[in-house]
N, C-alpha and C positions, 0 to 999 in steps of 0.2 A: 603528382598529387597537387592539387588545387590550394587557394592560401585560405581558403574555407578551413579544408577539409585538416592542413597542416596545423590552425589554430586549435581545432577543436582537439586535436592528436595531442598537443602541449595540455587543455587544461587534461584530460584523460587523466597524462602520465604523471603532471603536478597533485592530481591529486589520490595518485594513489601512491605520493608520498607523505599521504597525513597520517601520521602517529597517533593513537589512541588507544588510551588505558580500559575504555568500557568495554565490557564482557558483551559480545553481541552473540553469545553461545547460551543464552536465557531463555530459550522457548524448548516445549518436548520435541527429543529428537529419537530417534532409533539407536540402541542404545542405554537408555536411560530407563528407571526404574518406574515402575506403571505407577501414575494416580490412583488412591482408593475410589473405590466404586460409591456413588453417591446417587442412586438408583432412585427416582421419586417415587415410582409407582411399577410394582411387576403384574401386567396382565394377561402372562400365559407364560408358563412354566415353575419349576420351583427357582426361590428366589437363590441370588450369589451375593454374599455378603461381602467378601474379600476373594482376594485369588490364595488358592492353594497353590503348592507347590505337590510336583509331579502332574501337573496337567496344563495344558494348552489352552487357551482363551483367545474368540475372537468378537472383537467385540465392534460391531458395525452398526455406523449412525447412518439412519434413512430416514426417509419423511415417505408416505403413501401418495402425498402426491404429485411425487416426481416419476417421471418413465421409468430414466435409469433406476430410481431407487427400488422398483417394482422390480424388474429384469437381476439386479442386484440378488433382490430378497431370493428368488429360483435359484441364484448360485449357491448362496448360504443354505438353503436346504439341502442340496445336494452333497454338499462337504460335510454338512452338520450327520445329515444321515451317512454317508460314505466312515467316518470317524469319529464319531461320537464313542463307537465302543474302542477307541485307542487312547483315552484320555483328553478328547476335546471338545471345550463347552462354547457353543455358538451363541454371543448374544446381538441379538437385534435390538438397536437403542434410538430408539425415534425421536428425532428432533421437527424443529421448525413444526410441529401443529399447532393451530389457532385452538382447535379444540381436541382433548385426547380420546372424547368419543369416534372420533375419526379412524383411530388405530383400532379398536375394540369392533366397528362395522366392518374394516377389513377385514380383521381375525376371519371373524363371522364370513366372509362372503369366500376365504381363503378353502373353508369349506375341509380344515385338515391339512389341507395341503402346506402349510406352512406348521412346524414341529420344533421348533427350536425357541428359548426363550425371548420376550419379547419383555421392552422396557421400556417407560415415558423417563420425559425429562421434563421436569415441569419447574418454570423460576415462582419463588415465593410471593413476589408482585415486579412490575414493569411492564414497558411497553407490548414485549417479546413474551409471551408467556410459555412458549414451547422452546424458550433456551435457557436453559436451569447449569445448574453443577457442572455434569456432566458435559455438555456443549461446552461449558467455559474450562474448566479445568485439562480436560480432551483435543476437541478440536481447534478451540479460538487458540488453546496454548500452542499445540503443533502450526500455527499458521493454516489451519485448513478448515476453509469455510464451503466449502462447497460436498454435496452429496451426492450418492456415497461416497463415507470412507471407512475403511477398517483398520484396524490396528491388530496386530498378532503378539501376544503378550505370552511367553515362554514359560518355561516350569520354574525357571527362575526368579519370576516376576519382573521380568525385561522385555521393554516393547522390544522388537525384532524386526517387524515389518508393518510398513504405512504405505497403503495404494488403494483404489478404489477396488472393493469386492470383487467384480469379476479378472481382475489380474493377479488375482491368487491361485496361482496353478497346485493340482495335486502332488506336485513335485516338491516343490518347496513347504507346504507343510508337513508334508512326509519328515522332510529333513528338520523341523522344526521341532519334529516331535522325536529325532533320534538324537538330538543335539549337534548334529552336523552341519546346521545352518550357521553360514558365514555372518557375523552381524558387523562387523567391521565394513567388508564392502557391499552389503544392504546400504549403512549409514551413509559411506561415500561418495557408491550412485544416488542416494536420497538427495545428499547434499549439494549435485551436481544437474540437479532439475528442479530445484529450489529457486521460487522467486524473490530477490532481494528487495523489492516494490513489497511485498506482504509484510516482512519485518519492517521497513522504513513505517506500513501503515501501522499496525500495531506501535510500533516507538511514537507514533504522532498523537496517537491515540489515548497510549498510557505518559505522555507530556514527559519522554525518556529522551532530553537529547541529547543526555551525550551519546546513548545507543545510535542517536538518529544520525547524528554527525560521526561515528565511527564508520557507519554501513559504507558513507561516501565513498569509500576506494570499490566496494563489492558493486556498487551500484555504475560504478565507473568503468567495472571489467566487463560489466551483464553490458553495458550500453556497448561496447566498442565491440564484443564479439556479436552483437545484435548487428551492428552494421556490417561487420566482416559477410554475413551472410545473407546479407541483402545483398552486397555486392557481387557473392557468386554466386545470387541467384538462392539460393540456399534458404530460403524464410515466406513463409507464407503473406499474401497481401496483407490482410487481415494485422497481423503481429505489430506490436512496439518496436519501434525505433526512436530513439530519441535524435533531437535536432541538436545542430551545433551549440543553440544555448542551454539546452537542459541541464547541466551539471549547474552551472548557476543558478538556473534559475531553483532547482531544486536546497543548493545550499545556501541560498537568502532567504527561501519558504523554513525553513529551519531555525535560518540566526532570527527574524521577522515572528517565526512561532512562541520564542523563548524569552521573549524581549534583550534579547543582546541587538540592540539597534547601534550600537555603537560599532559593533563585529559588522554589522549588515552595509553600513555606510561605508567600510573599508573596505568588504567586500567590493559592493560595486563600482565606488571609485578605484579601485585597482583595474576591475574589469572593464572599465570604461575607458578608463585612459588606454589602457594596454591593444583594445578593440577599437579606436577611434568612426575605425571606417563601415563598422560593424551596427548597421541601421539599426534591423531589430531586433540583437540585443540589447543596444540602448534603449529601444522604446520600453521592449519589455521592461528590462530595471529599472527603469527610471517609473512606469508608472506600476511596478508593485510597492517599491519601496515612497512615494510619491503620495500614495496614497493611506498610507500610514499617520496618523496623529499623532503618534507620540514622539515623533521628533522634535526639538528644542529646539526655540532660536537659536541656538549655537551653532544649529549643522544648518540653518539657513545659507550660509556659505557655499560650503561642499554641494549641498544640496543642488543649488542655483550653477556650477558648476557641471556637474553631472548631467542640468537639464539644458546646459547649452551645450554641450557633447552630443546628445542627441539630438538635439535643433542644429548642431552643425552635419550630422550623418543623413540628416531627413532633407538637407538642404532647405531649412526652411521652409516646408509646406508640409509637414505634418499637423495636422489641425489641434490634437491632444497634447502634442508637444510643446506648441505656442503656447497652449492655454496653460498649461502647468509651470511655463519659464516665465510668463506673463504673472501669474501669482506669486513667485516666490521673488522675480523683481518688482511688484507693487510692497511684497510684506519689508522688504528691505530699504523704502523709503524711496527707490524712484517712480513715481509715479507715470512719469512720461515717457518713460519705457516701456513701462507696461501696458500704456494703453498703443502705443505702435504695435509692439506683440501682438497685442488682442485683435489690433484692428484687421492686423493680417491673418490669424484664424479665423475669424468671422468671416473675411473675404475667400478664405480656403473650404469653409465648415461645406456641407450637406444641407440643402432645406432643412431637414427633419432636426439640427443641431443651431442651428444660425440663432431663433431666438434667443436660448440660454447663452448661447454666447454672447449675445448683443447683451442680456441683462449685466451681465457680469464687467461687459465693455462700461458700459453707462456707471456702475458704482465705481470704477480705478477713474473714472472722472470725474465724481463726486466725492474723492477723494475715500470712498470708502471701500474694506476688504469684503469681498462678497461669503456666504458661506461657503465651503467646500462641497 
C-alpha cells in the first residue's frame, strides 16, 4: 500500500472516531409513522382525508413529464386494479409541475386508462410552485428527490416500504396486506443503499451542524468502501470516489459553513503540518480557508504558516500559492517580502493572470494592500 493511499486510511479511521451526540436518525425512514396527507388539490378520484386503519396506502409522487414517471404510472394501475378490492387505495401524487393543467390534459389523453386517485401538490407561493406539503413533508423528509417514488403506508399507519413504483412486486404487497411483511429488514436493506451525501445535503441546507459533523464517520465508511470497489473493479466509471483529501476538505466545508473559524484553522493546520509533502491538499486548504474574510489578525500568523506549507510542497512555483503567501506577508508589515513573492508569481502566472498580478505587485510597492 502506497504512503497516499496509507495517509488517507489514518484520516478514514481517525475519523470514525469522532463522537457525537446529534441524532442523525431525523429524516422519514421505513418504519416510522406516515405524515398526514396534505393534499392541495384532488383531480380524479374521491378525495383521502387521513389514512384509515385496515387498509393499505400507496402513495406515488410522479410528474407527467418524466418517462419513468409515465412507465411508473402503468404499474400503479395495474396493482391498483389487481387490489383495490383487498383493501388498497392507490394514490398518485404529482409533483414538480410548472403548471397543474398539465396533470388534468394527461387525465384526459389517458383516455380511462389511468383509474386510481390522482393528487396535485401545489406550494402557496415560491419559486417552485409544484412542490407544496406534500413534497416537503414526504419526499424532501425521506431524502428523496428524485421521481418516481412510493411509499407503501400499512393498516397500521406505518410507512413499510420506500422504492421507485415499478419495484414493487405483487409479492410483497400481498404480504403487506397480511401483515407478514418484514419491516425491520425492509428498513435495513433501505438503510444500506442510503446515501450519506443526501443527508450531509439536507444538514447544509437546514444550517444543522452538528448533524453535518456527526455524518463524518458515515461519510468516511461510504468513501472507503467506494474505493474498495474501485479497486476490484466492482464500481461503475461514472460513480463517486472520493480522493485522498475529501474527508478534509469536506470537514472545513462544515467548520467554514458554521462560522467555527477557529475549529477550521486547527483543522487545517493539523492537516498540514501532518501532510507536509502533500501538494494538493495544501493547495486546496489553504485556498478554501484563504479565502475567507472573516479571519482576524490574530490567525494572520498561523495563517502565513500554512501558506508557506504549501509554498514549500509546490516547491515554489505554484502561481496562487505565491500570491496568497505574498499577501498575508505584505499585511504582516514586510513589505519586501512580499514583493519577491509576487515578483516570482507573476514570473510563474499564465498570460491570461500576469496583469492582475503585476497590478497587485506595483501596490506591495507602493506600499499599499491591494483588494482581495
Amino acid at each position: 500500500m502506497t504512503a497516499k493511499k496509507l495517509a488517507w486510511l489514518a484520516t478514514i479511521l481517525a475519523l470514525l472516531e469522532v463522537a457525537s451526540a446529534a441524532d442523525t436518525n431525523i429524516w422519514l425512514r421505513i418504519g416510522d409513522l406516515a405524515p398526514k396527507l396534505q393534499i392541495s388539490a384532488w383531480v380524479q378520484g374521491e378525495p383521502v382525508q387521513e389514512f384509515e386503519s385496515n387498509k393499505v396506502y400507496i402513495l406515488a409522487f410522479w410528474t407527467v413529464h418524466n418517462t419513468q414517471g409515465r412507465l411508473a404510472i402503468r404499474h400503479l394501475e395495474w396493482l391498483h386494479k389487481k387490489f383495490k378490492d383487498h383493501g388498497v387505495i392507490v394514490i398518485g401524487q404529482s409533483v414538480y409541475e410548472g403548471d397543474p393543467n398539465d396533470v388534468k390534459a394527461f387525465l384526459q389523453d389517458m383516455s380511462g386508462r389511468l383509474t386510481y386517485r390522482v393528487a396535485l401538490d401545489t406550494a402557496a407561493s415560491g419559486r417552485w410552485p409544484g412542490l407544496g406539503p406534500m413534497y416537503k413533508t414526504w419526499m424532501q423528509a425521506a431524502l428523496e428527490r428524485q421521481v418516481p417514488i412510493a411509499f407503501v403506508v400499512n393498516k397500521h399507519g406505518r410507512i413499510v416500504w420506500i422504492d421507485q413504483p415499478n419495484a414493487l412486486k405483487e409479492r410483497v404487497l400481498q404480504q403487506v396486506i397480511d401483515d407478514s411483511f418484514d419491516i425491520e429488514r425492509a428498513a435495513a436493506d433501505k438503510a444500506k443503499r442510503s446515501d450519506p451525501h443526501r443527508k450531509l445535503d439536507w444538514a447544509m441546507e437546514h444550517q444543522r451542524w452538528d448533524v453535518a459533523e456527526a455524518l463524518l464517520p458515515e461519510l468516511a465508511k461510504a468513501g472507503l468502501e467506494a474505493k474498495r470497489r474501485m479497486e476490484s473493479g466492482r464500481i461503475f466509471p461514472r460513480s463517486f470516489v472520493p480522493g485522498p483529501t475529501y474527508m478534509e476538505h469536506l470537514h472545513l466545508t462544515i467548520l467554514l459553513a458554521k462560522g467555527d473559524y477557529d475549529g477550521a484553522l486547527q483543522l487545517v493546520d493539523k492537516a498540514t503540518d501532518e501532510k507536509k509533502a502533500d501538494s494538493e491538499l495544501l493547495k486546496l486548504l489553504v485556498g478554501q480557508i484563504l479565502r475567507n474574510e472573516a479571519f482576524k489578525e490574530k490567525d494572520l500568523p498561523l495563517l502565513e504558516k500554512i501558506a508557506s506549507r504549501a509554498n514549500v510542497a509546490t516547491q515554489g512555483k505554484d502561481t496562487t500559492v505565491l500570491d496568497t503567501l505574498a499577501r498575508l506577508t505584505f499585511m504582516q508589515g514586510n513589505a519586501e517580502k512580499a514583493v519577491e513573492l509576487q515578483e516570482q508569481a507573476v514570473k510563474l502566472a499564465k498570460p491570461e493572470l500576469k496583469s492582475d498580478l503585476q497590478v497587485t505587485l506595483e501596490s506591495y510597492k507602493n506600499g499599499m494592500l491591494p483588494k482581495p
